[in-house]
N, C-alpha and C positions, 0 to 999 in steps of 0.2 A: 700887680699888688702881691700875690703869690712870691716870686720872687726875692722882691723886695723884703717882705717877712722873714725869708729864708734866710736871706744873705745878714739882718738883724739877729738873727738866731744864730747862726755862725760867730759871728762877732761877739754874741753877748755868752756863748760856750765856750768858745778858745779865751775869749775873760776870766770864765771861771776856773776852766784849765788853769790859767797862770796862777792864780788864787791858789787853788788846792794844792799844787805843783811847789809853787815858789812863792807862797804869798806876796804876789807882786799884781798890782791893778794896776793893768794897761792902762784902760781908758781913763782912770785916777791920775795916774802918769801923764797923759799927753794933754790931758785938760784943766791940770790943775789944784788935783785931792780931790775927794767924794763928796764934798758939799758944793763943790763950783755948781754954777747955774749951767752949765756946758757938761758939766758929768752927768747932772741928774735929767737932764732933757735927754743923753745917751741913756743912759739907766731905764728911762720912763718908757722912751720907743723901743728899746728889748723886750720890757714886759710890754709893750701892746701887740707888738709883734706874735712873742709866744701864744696870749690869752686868742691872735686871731688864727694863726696858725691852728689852733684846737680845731676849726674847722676842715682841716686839708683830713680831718682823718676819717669825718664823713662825708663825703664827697665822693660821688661817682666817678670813677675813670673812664676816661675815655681810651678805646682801642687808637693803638698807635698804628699809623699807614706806611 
């Protein structure tokens, strides 16, 4: 799940990348404008993603072997 979040986050930064950069929205682009039903389900699992993400930052580390 971890992972998963990450790689959501990834995706939904180098988004905003393009944004800031070039105002150009990828995933707007590939699914159709920002109100597609298929953008905003992308849009939606980014912010669930970050909002769980919040968690990785409390969380114990484990020693790597």
């Amino acid at each position: 799940m971890d992972r998963l979040a990450i790689l959501l986050m990834i995706i939904g930064s180098l988004n905003w990348g393009l944004i800031g950069l070039f105002q150009f929205d990828f995933v707007a682009s590939i699914f159709g404008g920002t109100s597609s039903m298929v953008s905003r389900i992308i849009y939606t699992l980014v912010g669930i993603a970050g909002i769980y993400s919040i968690s990785l930052l409390f969380r114990e580390r484990r020693p790597v072997r």
